[in-house]
N, C-alpha and C positions, 0 to 999 in steps of 0.2 A: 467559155465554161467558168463558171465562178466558184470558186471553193469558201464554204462558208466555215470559219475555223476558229479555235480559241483556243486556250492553253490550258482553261478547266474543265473537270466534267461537270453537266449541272449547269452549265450557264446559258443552254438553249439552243445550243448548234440545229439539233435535229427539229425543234420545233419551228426554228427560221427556217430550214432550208424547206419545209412543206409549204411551209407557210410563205414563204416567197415565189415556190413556184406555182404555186393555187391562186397567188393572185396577179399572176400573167395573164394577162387580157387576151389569151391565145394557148399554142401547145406549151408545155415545159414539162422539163423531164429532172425527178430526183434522184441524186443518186447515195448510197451509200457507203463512203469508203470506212466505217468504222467497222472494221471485224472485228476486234474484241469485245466489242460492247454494242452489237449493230441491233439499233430498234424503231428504224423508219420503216422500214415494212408493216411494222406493228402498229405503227403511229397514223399508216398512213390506209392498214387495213388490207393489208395485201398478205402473200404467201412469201414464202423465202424461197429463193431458186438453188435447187446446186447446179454446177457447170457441169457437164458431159462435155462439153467438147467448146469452141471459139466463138459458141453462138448461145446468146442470152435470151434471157425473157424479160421483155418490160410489161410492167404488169400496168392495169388501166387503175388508178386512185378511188377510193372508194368513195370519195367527196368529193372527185372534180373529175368530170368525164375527160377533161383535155390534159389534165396532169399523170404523164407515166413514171412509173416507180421503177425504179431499178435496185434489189436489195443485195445486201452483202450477201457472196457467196458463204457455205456452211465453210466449219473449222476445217483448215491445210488447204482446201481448195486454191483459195487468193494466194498461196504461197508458187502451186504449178501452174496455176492460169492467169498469173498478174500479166504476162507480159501480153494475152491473147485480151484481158479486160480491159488494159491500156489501150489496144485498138478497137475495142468496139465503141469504148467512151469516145473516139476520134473518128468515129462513125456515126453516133449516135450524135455529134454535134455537128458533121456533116451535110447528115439529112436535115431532113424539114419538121424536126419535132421540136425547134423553140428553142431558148435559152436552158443550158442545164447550170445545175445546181449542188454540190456537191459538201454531203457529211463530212466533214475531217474527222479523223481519230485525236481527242484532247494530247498534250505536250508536243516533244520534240523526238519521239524516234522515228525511225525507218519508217513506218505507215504512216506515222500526218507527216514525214517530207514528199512521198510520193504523188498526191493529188494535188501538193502545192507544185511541184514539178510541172504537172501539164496543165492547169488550172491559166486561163487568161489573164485572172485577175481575183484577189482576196476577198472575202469580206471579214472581218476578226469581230467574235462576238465575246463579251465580258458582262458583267454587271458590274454593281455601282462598289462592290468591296474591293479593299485593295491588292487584297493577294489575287481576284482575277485578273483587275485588271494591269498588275505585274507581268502573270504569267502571258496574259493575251498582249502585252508589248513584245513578250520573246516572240512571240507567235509572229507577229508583224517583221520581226526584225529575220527573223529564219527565212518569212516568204521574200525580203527584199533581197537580203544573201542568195535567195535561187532562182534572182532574175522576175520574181512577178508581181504585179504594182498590187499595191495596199487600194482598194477601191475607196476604202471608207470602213467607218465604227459600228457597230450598231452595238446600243448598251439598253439591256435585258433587264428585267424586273426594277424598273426605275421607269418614274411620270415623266423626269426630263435627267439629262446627263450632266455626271459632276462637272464644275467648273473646271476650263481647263484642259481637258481631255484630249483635244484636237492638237496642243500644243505636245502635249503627251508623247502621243502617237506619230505627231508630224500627218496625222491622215484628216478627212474631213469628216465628221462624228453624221452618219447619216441619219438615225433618228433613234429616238428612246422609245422600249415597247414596254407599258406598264405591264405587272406581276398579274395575271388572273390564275383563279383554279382550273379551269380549263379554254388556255389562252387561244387556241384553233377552233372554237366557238366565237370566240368575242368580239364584238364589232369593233369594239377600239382596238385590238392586235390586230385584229384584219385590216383595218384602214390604215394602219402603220406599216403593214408588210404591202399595203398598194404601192402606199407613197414612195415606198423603199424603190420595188421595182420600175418604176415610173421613169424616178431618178437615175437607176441605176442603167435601163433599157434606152432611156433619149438619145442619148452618143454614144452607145456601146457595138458593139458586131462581136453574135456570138456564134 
């Protein structure tokens, strides 16, 4: 499971983590852990589930028949059914639906430390300003503090990444995705989010 996270809002969390798993040469599953501000489901064209009970709904992506969507449960739900979503997220990587992919909630409280918690492995997203990519080094440094390796950079609305970066982070800057208006159309953020998972999929077990 890969948690895809930053420390700002704005900087493209949710349009990586579609976009990463749409360009899985196979199944992958999105999920959202951003309840306060959850809009992959919207992004991604699907319905928003509430819980009844320990068993979810993954919904099929409305752009990639192999990409399933798992959206943030409605407001209080995630508060009674975290511990019931915890397992299914541990089910759902389980089975045989592919690498999952996971929304963080932007800074440092209690809901983006949770998905770093069970998350195999980070990805920290930032753009090219400073105060993101400040906040997106606490990010990195919070998920090393709870035990889960930094995979790599990826740095948003930039052709190529500031100089440097890698040193920054101490991580390896996986690729820069230029700015578009509607970057989940565009063949060059598509080709960027192939290369990503390519890299990311060749040694990994998820």
């Amino acid at each position: 499971m890969f948690a895809i996270a930053g420390g700002k809002g704005g900087c493209g969390k949710t349009t990586t983590t579609l976009g990463l798993a749409r360009a899985v040469n196979g199944p992958a599953v999105a999920v959202d852990a951003d309840y306060d501000l959850p809009n992959l489901h919207r992004l991604a064209g699907t319905p928003r589930n509430t819980l009844e009970s320990s068993d979810e709904t993954v919904y099929i992506d409305s752009a990639d028949p192999y990409t399933r969507i798992l959206p943030a449960p409605l407001p209080d739900d995630h508060i009674m059914h975290l511990p019931a979503r915890i397992q299914y997220l541990k089910t759902i990587v389980s089975t045989d639906l592919g690498p999952v992919f996971t929304d963080c909630p932007a800074g440092a409280g209690p809901d983006a430390v949770r998905p770093l918690r069970v998350a195999d492995s980070v990805i920290v997203i930032t753009t090219p300003a400073i105060a993101s990519i400040r906040d997106a080094v606490k990010t990195a440094a919070m998920a090393r503090a709870l035990g889960t390796t930094v995979a790599g950079i990826i740095v948003t609305q930039a052709d190529s990444p500031p100089r440097g970066l890698s040193e920054i982070f101490t991580a390896p800057i996986l690729h820069s995705v230029p700015e578009r208006i509607e970057p989940l159309r565009s063949s060059v953020v598509t080709q960027a989010h192939s290369a990503i998972t390519e890299m990311l999929l060749a040694n990994k077990k998820w």
